[in-house]
C-alpha positions as CSV (number, residue, x, y, z in Angstrom):
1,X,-16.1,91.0,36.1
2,X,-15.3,90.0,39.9
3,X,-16.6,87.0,38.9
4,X,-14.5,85.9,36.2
5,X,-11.1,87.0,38.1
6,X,-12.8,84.6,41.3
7,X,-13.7,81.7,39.1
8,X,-10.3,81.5,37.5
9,X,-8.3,81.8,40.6
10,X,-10.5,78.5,41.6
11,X,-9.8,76.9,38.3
12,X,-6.6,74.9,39.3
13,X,-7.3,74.8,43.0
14,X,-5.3,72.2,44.8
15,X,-4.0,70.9,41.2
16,X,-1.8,73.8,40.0
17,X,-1.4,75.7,43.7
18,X,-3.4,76.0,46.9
19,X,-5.6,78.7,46.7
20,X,-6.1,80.1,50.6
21,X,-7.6,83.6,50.7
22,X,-8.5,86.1,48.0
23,X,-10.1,89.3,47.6
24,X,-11.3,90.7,44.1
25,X,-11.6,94.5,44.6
26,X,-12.7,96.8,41.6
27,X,-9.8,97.7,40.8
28,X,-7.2,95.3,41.7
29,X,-6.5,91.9,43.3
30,X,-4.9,90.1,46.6
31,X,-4.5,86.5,46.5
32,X,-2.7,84.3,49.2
33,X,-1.8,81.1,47.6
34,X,1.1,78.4,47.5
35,X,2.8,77.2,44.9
36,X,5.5,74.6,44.5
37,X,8.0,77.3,43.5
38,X,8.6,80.5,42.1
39,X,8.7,78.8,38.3
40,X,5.1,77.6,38.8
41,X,3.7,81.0,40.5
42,X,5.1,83.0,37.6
43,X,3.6,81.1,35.3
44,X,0.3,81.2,36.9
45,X,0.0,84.8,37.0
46,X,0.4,85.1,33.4
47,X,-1.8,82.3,33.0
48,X,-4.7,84.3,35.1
49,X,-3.8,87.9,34.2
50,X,-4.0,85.8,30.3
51,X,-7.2,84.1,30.9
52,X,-9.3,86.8,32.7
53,X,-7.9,89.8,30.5
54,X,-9.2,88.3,27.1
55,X,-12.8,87.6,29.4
56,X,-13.0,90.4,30.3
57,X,-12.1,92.5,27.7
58,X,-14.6,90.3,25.7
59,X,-17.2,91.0,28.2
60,X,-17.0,94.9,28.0
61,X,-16.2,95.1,24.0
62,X,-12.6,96.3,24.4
63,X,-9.6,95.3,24.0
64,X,-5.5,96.0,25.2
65,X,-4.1,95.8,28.3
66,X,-5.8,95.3,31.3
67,X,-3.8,94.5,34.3
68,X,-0.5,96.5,35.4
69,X,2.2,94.6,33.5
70,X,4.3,93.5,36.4
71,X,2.6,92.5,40.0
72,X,4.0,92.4,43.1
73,X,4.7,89.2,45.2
74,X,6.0,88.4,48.5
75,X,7.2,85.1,50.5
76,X,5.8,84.3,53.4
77,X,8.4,83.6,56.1
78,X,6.5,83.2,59.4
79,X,3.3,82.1,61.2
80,X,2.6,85.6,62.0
81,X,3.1,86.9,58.8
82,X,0.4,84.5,57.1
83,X,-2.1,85.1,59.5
84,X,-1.7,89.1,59.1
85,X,-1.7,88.9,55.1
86,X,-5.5,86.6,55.7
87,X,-6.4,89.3,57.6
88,X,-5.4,92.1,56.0
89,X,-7.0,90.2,52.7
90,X,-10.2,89.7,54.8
91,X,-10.3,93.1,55.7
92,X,-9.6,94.9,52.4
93,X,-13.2,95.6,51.3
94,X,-13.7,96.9,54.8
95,X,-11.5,99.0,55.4
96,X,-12.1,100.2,51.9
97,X,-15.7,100.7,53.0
98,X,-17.0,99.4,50.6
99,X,-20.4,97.1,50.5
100,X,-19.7,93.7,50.6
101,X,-21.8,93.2,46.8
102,X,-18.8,95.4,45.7
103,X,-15.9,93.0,46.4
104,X,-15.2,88.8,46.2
105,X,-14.1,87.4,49.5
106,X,-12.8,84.2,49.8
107,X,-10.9,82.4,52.5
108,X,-10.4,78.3,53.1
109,X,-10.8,76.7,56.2
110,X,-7.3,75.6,57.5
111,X,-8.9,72.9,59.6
112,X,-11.6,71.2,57.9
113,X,-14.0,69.7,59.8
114,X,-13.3,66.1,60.0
């Protein structure tokens, strides 16, 4: 199921939003991503929480709700604050202990190598 919330969060990569860091746990989500404004990020979230509930539901044979109805978002105002929420992405599974088949981890290089 990991795999359909990570695929669809790299659907509109650098169209829709930049996608920078995300973690698919097993039972929820973190995603650090830019958007051109609030507008655009709501309707994003609906679009994924849409797109991979109806998946996923298909995939296990059930159907109804599947994510929390409302999430929770958060500006980032700072250097410092962006480079704590990559690292406190990075470190979720970790810290969660568990192995690393039982999470999706993705970050993007900020400085591509030229």
């Amino acid at each position: 199921m990991a795999d359909i919330v990570g695929k669809s969060l790299h659907h509109f990569d650098d169209d829709r939003y930049e996608l920078l860091d995300s973690i698919v746990m097993p039972n929820h989500v973190h995603v650090l991503v830019a958007f051109l404004n609030e507008t655009a990020m709501l309707a994003q979230c609906d679009s994924w929480k849409h797109f991979t509930a109806f998946n996923i539901n298909r995939e296990l044979q059930t159907n109804g709700r599947f994510w929390q109805q409302d999430g929770f978002d958060h500006l980032v105002r700072s250097e410092e604050q962006f480079f704590h929420l990559r690292r406190y992405i990075a470190n979720n599974g970790i810290k969660a202990k568990l192995p690393s088949t039982d999470y999706l981890h993705y970050t993007k290089a900020l400085f591509p190598a030229s």
